[in-house]
C-alpha positions, 0 to 999 in steps of 0.5 A, a space after each residue: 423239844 418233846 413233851 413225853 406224857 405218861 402212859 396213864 395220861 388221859 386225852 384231856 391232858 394231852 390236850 392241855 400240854 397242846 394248848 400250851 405249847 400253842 399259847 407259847 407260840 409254838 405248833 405242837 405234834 402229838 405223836 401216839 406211841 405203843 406205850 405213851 403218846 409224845 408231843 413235840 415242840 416245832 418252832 423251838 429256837 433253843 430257848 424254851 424252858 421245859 420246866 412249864 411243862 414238867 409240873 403238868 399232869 400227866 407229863 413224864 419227862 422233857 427231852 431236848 433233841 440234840 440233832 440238828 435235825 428234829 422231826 426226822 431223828 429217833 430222838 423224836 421218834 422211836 419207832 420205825 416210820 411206815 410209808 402207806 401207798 395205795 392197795 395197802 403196799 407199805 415201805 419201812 415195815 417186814 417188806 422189801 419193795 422193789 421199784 424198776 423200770 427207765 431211766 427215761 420213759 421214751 415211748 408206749 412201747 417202751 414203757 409199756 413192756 418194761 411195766 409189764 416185764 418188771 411186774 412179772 419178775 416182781 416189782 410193785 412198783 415202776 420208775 420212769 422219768 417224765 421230766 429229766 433233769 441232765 447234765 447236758 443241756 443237749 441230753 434228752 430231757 424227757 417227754 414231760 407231759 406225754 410221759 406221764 401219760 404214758 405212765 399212767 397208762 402203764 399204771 392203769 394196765 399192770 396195776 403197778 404204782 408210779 414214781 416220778 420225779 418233780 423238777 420244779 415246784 410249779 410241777 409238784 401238782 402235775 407230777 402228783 396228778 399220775 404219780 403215787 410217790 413224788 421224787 426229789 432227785 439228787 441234784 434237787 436235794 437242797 432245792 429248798 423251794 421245792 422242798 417245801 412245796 412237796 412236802 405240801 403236795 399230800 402225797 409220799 416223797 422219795 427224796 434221794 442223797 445229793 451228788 455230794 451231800 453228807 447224810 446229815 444234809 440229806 435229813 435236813 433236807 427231809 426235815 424241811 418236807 416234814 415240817 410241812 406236814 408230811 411225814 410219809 418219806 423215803 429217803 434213798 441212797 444213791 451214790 456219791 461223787 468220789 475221786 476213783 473213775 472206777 465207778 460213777 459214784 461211790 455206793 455208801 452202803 453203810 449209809 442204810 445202816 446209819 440213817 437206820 440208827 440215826 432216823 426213823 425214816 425208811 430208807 431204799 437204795 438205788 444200786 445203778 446211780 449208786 455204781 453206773 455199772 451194769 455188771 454191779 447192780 445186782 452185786 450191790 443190791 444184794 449188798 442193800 439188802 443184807 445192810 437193811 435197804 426197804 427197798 431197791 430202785 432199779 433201772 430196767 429197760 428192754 434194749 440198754 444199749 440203745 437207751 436214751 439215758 442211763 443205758 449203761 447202768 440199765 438191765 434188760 428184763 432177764 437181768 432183772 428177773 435174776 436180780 430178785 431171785 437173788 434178793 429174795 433169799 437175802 430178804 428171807 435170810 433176814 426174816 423179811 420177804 419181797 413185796 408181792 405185785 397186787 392182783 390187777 382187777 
């Protein structure tokens, strides 16, 4: 339920509204807007009667959310959401931020060059797994702790922003200590334990479409992140599993224009998981962009071939390097623009 005050409304009745809703037993989200601040009901079972706050001053109406998701939905909110990442690099706003780097980080020099590599052709932002969880038992799972250290030495040396993901709530903290973005991967989108500690963590989560999730599951899983309190979300769309072996997944592009409509949350697209085709990536992420993408989590690594994981989805350097002159027009076609690399100091 949202409380909408009028735009006349003064602190003093705002307040009010809010102690109300506290007595009740609820927890209450005051939400300042251009024109009107709303608060919203969290702990609403259904049976809360509107009409107590109808008659206080100034409350302009109550709206009952429809969604079975509540924080996550326009209704709740109409106004994009933004994320605000460190050196004042948004996501969800004009500008189109483009997240590249391995699948896996495998070594200094590895991570290294493909940090420097990807900040040159313009990425703000580097992707590499610490932790990696995989299919195979036998599959390399990753450098863990080393790795993030090396991530945070790319960090320190290209100025570059770090997202890495978490596997387990027990590693939320020690990812948060190096990364600037926490991600939920797909096979950890229902990971509900995890969830919730992430969405504790005080740092934005990237959290990705399950294998084979609706996109009402995926928002009802970001609404158990912004019910702890976080609403600094980015959601990605990754693939889901089809029946065609064409491709690894089934890219749903039409799933940026949906969860546009659907949720205020920004939302990126990762063309690799999305395809496992090397050859489509850049077809794809153009396809993202032009349907809406904020952003483009891109695989890079500086030999595929021989890639610990991922490889066949993976561009080398030059790839990349083409892929963002080609979204860079679509981004301008759309009156948006790729989001520049930060001056390192």
């Amino acid at each position: 339920m949202l409380v909408v005050m009028q735009h006349s409304a003064s602190d003093a009745e705002i307040a009010r509204v809010v102690e109300a809703i506290e007595e009740m037993g609820y927890q209450a989200r005051p939400m300042p807007g251009r024109q009107r601040t709303t608060v919203g009901i969290v702990g609403n079972d259904g049976k809360l009667d509107g009409s107590r706050f109808t008659a206080m001053p100034g409350v302009l109406e109550v709206i009952h959310v429809t969604q079975p998701y509540k924080q996550v939905s326009r209704e709740w909110k109409a106004e994009n959401s933004v994320v605000h990442l460190p050196g004042g690099l948004t996501i969800g706003g004009e500008e189109v931020v483009l997240m590249a780097g391995p699948c896996s980080v495998e070594s200094e020099s590895q991570i290294l060059g493909v940090a420097h590599a990807v900040r040159e052709a313009g990425a703000v932002i580097l992707r590499g797994g610490a932790f990696k969880p995989r299919t195979s038992p036998y599959s390399f799972q990753g450098l863990g702790r080393k790795g993030l250290e090396l991530l945070r030495r790319a960090r320190q040396e290209t100025g570059l922003l770090v997202v890495t993901e978490a596997l387990d709530p027990e590693g939320v903290d020690l990812v948060a200590e190096v990364a600037d973005i926490i991600q939920i991967g797909a096979r950890n989108m229902q990971n509900f334990s995890l969830l919730k500690r992430a969405g504790r963590a005080k740092k934005p989560v990237l959290l990705k479409r399950g294998i084979a999730a609706t996109i009402t599951e995926l928002l009802l899983s970001a609404e158990y992140l912004l019910a702890e309190g976080n609403d600094q979300i980015v959601l990605c769309e990754r693939g889901v599993r089809g029946f065609d072996p064409a491709t690894r997944n089934v890219f749903d592009v039409t799933a940026i224009p949906v969860v546009h409509k659907l949720s205020h949350l920004p939302i990126i697209a990762d063309p690799s998981h999305g395809t496992g085709l090397r050859d489509k990536v850049t077809p794809m992420a153009r396809a993202a962009v032009a349907a809406g993408a904020d952003g483009l989590l891109i695989e890079v690594h500086p030999d595929p071939d021989r890639a610990l994981s991922d490889g066949a989805q993976s561009l080398a350097p030059a790839q990349f390097v083409e892929l963002v002159r080609q979204v860079r027009a679509i981004a301008e076609v759309l009156g948006r623009r790729v989001a520049e690399p930060a001056e390192v100091s």
